[in-house]
Residue, then its C-alpha position, 0 to 999 in steps of 0.5 A: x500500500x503506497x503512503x503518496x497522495x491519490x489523485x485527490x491530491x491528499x494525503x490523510x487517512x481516507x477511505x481507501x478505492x480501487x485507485x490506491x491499492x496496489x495490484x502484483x504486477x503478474x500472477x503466479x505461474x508455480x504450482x498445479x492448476x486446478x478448478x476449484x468451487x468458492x463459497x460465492x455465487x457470481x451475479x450476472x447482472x446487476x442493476x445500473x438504475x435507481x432503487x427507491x428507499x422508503x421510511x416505514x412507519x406502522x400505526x395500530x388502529x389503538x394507538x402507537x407502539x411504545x416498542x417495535x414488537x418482533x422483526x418476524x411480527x413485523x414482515x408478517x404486518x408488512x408482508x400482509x400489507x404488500x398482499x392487499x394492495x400491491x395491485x391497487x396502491x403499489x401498482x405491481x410494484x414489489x417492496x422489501x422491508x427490514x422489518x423495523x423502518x426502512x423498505x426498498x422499491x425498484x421504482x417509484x411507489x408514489x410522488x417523492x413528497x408524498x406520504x402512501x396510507x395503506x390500510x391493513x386488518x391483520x389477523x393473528x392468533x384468532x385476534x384482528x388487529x388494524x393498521x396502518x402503514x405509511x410509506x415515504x421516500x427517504x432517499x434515491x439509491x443510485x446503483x451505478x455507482x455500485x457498478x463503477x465500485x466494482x469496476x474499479x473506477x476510483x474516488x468511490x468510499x465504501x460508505x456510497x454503496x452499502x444502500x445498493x447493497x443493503x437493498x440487494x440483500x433484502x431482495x434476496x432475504x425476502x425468497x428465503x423468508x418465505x420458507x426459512x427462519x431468518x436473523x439478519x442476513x442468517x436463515x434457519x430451518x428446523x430440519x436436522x436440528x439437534x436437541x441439546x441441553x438446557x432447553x434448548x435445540x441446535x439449528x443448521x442455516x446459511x448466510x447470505x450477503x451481496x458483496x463487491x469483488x473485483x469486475x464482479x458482484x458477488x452473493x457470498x453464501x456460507x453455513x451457519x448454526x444457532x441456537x433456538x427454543x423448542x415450539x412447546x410446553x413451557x414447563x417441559x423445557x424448564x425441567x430440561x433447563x434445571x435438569x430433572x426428571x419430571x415437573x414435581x422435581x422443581x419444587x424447591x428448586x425455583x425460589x430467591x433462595x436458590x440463585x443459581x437455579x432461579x439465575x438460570x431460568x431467568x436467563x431462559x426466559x428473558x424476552x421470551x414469547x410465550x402463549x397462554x391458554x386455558x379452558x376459561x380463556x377464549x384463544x391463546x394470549x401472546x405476550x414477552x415474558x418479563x420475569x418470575x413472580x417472588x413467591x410461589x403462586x399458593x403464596x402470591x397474591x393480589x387485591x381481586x373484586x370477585x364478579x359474583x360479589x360486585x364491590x367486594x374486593x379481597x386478597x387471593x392468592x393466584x391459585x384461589x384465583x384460578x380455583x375460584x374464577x376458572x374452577x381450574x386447580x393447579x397442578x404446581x402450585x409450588x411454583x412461580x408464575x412468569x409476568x409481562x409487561x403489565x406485571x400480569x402473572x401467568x401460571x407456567x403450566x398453562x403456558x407454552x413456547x412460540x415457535x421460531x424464537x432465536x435463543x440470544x444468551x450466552x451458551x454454557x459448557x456443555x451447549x457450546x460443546x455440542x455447538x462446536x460438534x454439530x456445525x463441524x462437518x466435512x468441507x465436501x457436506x457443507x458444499x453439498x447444502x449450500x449447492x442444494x440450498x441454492x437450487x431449491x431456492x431458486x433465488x435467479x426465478x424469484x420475480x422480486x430478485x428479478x425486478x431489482x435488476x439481479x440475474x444469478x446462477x443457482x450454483x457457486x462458482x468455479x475459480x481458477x486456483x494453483x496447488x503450490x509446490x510442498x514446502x520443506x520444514x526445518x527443525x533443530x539439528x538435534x530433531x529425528x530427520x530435522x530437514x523434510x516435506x510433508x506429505x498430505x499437509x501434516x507431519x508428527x511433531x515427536x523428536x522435533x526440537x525448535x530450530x531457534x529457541x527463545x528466552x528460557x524460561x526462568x522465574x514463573x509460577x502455577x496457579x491452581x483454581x480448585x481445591x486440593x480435593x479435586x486437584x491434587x498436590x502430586x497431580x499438579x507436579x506430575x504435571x509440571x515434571x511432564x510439562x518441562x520435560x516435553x519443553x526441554x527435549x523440543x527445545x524450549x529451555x525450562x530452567x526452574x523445574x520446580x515453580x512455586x503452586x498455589x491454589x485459589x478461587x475461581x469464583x472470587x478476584x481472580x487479579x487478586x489470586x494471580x498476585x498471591x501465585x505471583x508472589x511466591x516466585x524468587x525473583x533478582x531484584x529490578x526482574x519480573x516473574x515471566x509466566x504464570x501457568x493457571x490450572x482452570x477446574x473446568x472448560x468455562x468461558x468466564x473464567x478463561x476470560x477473567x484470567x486473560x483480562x486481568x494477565x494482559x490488561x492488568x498484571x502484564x504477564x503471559x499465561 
C-alpha cells in the first residue's frame, strides 16, 4: 500500500478505492492448476438504475407502539400489507422491508413528497388487529455507482454503496423468508436440528450477503448454526433447563433462595414469547415474558373484586384465583408464575413456547460443546447444502430478485486456483530427520526440537483454581515434571523445574489470586516473574476470560 497522495491530491487517512491499492504486477505461474468451487455465487447482472428507499412507519388502529414488537411480527404486518394492495396502491410494484423502518422499491411507489396510507386488518392468533402503514421516500439509491465500485473506477468510499447493497440483500432475504427462519442476513430451518441441553435445540442455516469483488458482484453464501427454543410446553423445557426428571422435581428448586437455579431460568426466559391458554380463556394470549413472580403462586397474591360479589374486593392468592374464577386447580402450585409487561402473572403450566424464537444468551459448557460438534462437518457436506440450498431456492426465478435488476446462477462458482509446490520444514539439528516435506499437509511433531529457541524460561509460577480435593498436590507436579520435560527435549529451555503452586478461587478476584501465585516466585531484584501457568477446574468461558483480562490488561504477564 503506497503512503503518496491519490489523485485527490491528499494525503490523510481516507477511505481507501480501487485507485490506491496496489495490484502484483503478474500472477503466479508455480504450482498445479486446478478448478476449484468458492463459497460465492457470481451475479450476472446487476442493476445500473435507481432503487427507491422508503421510511416505514406502522400505526395500530389503538394507538402507537411504545416498542417495535418482533422483526418476524413485523414482515408478517408488512408482508400482509404488500398482499392487499400491491395491485391497487403499489401498482405491481414489489417492496422489501427490514422489518423495523426502512423498505426498498425498484421504482417509484408514489410522488417523492408524498406520504402512501395503506390500510391493513391483520389477523393473528384468532385476534384482528388494524393498521396502518405509511410509506415515504427517504432517499434515491443510485446503483451505478455500485457498478463503477466494482469496476474499479476510483474516488468511490465504501460508505456510497452499502444502500445498493443493503437493498440487494433484502431482495434476496425476502425468497428465503418465505420458507426459512431468518436473523439478519442468517436463515434457519428446523430440519436436522439437534436437541441439546438446557432447553434448548441446535439449528443448521446459511448466510447470505451481496458483496463487491473485483469486475464482479458477488452473493457470498456460507453455513451457519444457532441456537433456538423448542415450539412447546413451557414447563417441559424448564425441567430440561434445571435438569430433572419430571415437573414435581422443581419444587424447591425455583425460589430467591436458590440463585443459581432461579439465575438460570431467568436467563431462559428473558424476552421470551410465550402463549397462554386455558379452558376459561377464549384463544391463546401472546405476550414477552418479563420475569418470575417472588413467591410461589399458593403464596402470591393480589387485591381481586370477585364478579359474583360486585364491590367486594379481597386478597387471593393466584391459585384461589384460578380455583375460584376458572374452577381450574393447579397442578404446581409450588411454583412461580412468569409476568409481562403489565406485571400480569401467568401460571407456567398453562403456558407454552412460540415457535421460531432465536435463543440470544450466552451458551454454557456443555451447549457450546455440542455447538462446536454439530456445525463441524466435512468441507465436501457443507458444499453439498449450500449447492442444494441454492437450487431449491431458486433465488435467479424469484420475480422480486428479478425486478431489482439481479440475474444469478443457482450454483457457486468455479475459480481458477494453483496447488503450490510442498514446502520443506526445518527443525533443530538435534530433531529425528530435522530437514523434510510433508506429505498430505501434516507431519508428527515427536523428536522435533525448535530450530531457534527463545528466552528460557526462568522465574514463573502455577496457579491452581480448585481445591486440593479435586486437584491434587502430586497431580499438579506430575504435571509440571511432564510439562518441562516435553519443553526441554523440543527445545524450549525450562530452567526452574520446580515453580512455586498455589491454589485459589475461581469464583472470587481472580487479579487478586494471580498476585498471591505471583508472589511466591524468587525473583533478582529490578526482574519480573515471566509466566504464570493457571490450572482452570473446568472448560468455562468466564473464567478463561477473567484470567486473560486481568494477565494482559492488568498484571502484564503471559499465561
Amino acid at each position: 500500500m503506497s503512503n503518496q497522495p491519490g489523485p485527490g491530491g491528499g494525503g490523510g487517512g481516507g477511505d481507501i478505492s480501487h485507485s490506491t491499492a496496489l495490484q502484483p504486477a503478474s500472477h503466479g505461474t508455480q504450482g498445479k492448476r486446478q478448478k476449484v468451487y468458492a463459497n460465492f455465487v457470481e451475479i450476472s447482472k446487476y442493476p445500473e438504475r435507481d432503487i427507491y428507499q422508503y421510511d416505514v412507519v406502522v400505526t395500530p388502529e389503538r394507538g402507537e407502539f411504545k416498542k417495535l414488537p418482533s422483526p418476524s411480527y413485523m414482515r408478517s404486518v408488512f408482508d400482509a400489507a404488500m398482499g392487499e394492495h400491491r395491485q391497487g396502491k403499489l401498482n405491481g410494484i414489489p417492496m422489501v422491508y427490514d422489518s423495523r423502518k426502512i423498505a426498498y422499491a425498484p421504482k417509484r411507489v408514489c410522488e417523492a413528497k408524498d406520504t402512501l396510507e395503506l390500510d391493513l386488518s391483520f389477523k393473528e392468533d384468532g385476534r384482528t388487529e388494524k393498521y396502518i402503514i405509511r410509506l415515504r421516500e427517504a432517499a434515491v439509491v443510485n446503483t451505478k455507482i455500485l457498478a463503477d465500485y466494482v469496476r474499479g473506477r476510483g474516488g468511490i468510499a465504501v460508505g456510497e454503496i452499502q444502500s445498493a447493497l443493503n437493498a440487494l440483500d433484502l431482495a434476496i432475504g425476502s425468497v428465503l423468508h418465505l420458507e426459512m427462519i431468518g436473523f439478519n442476513r442468517s436463515f434457519f430451518t428446523r430440519e436436522q436440528s439437534l436437541v441439546t441441553v438446557g432447553g434448548l435445540e441446535l439449528w443448521r442455516g446459511f448466510s447470505f450477503s451481496v458483496r463487491p469483488g473485483i469486475d464482479h458482484l458477488y452473493l457470498n453464501v456460507n453455513t451457519a448454526v444457532t441456537a433456538m427454543y423448542p415450539p412447546g410446553s413451557l414447563l417441559d423445557a424448564l425441567v430440561n433447563v434445571l435438569d430433572v426428571r419430571e415437573p414435581s422435581m422443581l419444587r424447591g428448586r425455583l425460589t430467591r433462595d436458590n440463585m443459581r437455579d432461579m439465575g438460570d431460568v431467568v436467563k431462559y426466559l428473558r424476552g421470551l414469547q410465550v402463549y397462554c391458554s386455558h379452558r376459561g380463556l377464549k384463544g391463546k394470549r401472546k405476550f414477552s415474558v418479563r420475569g418470575t413472580t417472588t413467591r410461589a403462586l399458593d403464596q402470591e397474591s393480589f387485591d381481586w373484586e370477585d364478579p359474583d360479589k360486585p364491590g367486594h374486593t379481597e386478597n387471593v392468592t393466584v391459585a384461589e384465583y384460578y380455583l375460584r374464577r376458572y374452577n381450574i386447580k393447579l397442578n404446581y402450585p409450588f411454583l412461580p408464575g412468569i409476568t409481562d409487561r403489565r406485571k400480569s402473572m401467568f401460571p407456567i403450566e398453562f403456558c407454552s413456547i412460540v415457535e421460531n424464537q432465536r435463543f440470544k444468551g450466552n451458551l454454557n459448557e456443555r451447549q457450546t460443546g455440542d455447538m462446536v460438534k454439530f456445525a463441524c462437518q466435512h468441507p465436501g457436506k457443507n458444499m453439498d447444502r449450500i449447492v442444494d440450498i441454492l437450487k431449491k431456492r431458486n433465488l435467479g426465478g424469484s420475480p422480486i430478485v428479478q425486478s431489482f435488476g439481479l440475474s444469478l446462477p443457482n450454483k457457486l462458482a468455479e475459480i481458477e486456483s494453483r496447488v503450490l509446490p510442498t514446502p520443506t520444514i526445518e527443525y533443530g539439528s538435534g530433531s529425528r530427520e530435522p530437514s523434510f516435506a510433508p506429505r498430505g499437509g501434516a507431519w508428527d511433531l515427536r523428536n522435533k526440537q525448535v530450530k531457534q529457541s527463545g528466552k528460557p524460561l526462568d522465574h514463573w509460577a502455577v496457579l491452581v483454581l480448585a481445591s486440593r480435593q479435586h486437584v491434587s498436590d502430586n497431580a499438579v507436579k506430575q504435571f509440571i515434571t511432564a510439562l518441562v520435560s516435553g519443553c526441554n527435549q523440543s527445545g524450549y529451555r525450562v530452567n526452574e523445574p520446580h515453580p512455586p503452586i498455589s491454589y485459589g478461587n475461581p469464583n472470587a478476584d481472580i487479579s487478586q489470586e494471580m498476585l498471591h501465585a505471583l508472589k511466591g516466585v524468587n525473583c533478582p531484584p529490578g526482574v519480573k516473574p515471566q509466566f504464570l501457568l493457571v490450572v482452570l477446574p473446568t472448560t468455562n468461558v468466564q473464567v478463561y476470560q477473567n484470567v486473560k483480562n486481568c494477565a494482559y490488561k492488568t498484571l502484564g504477564i503471559h499465561t
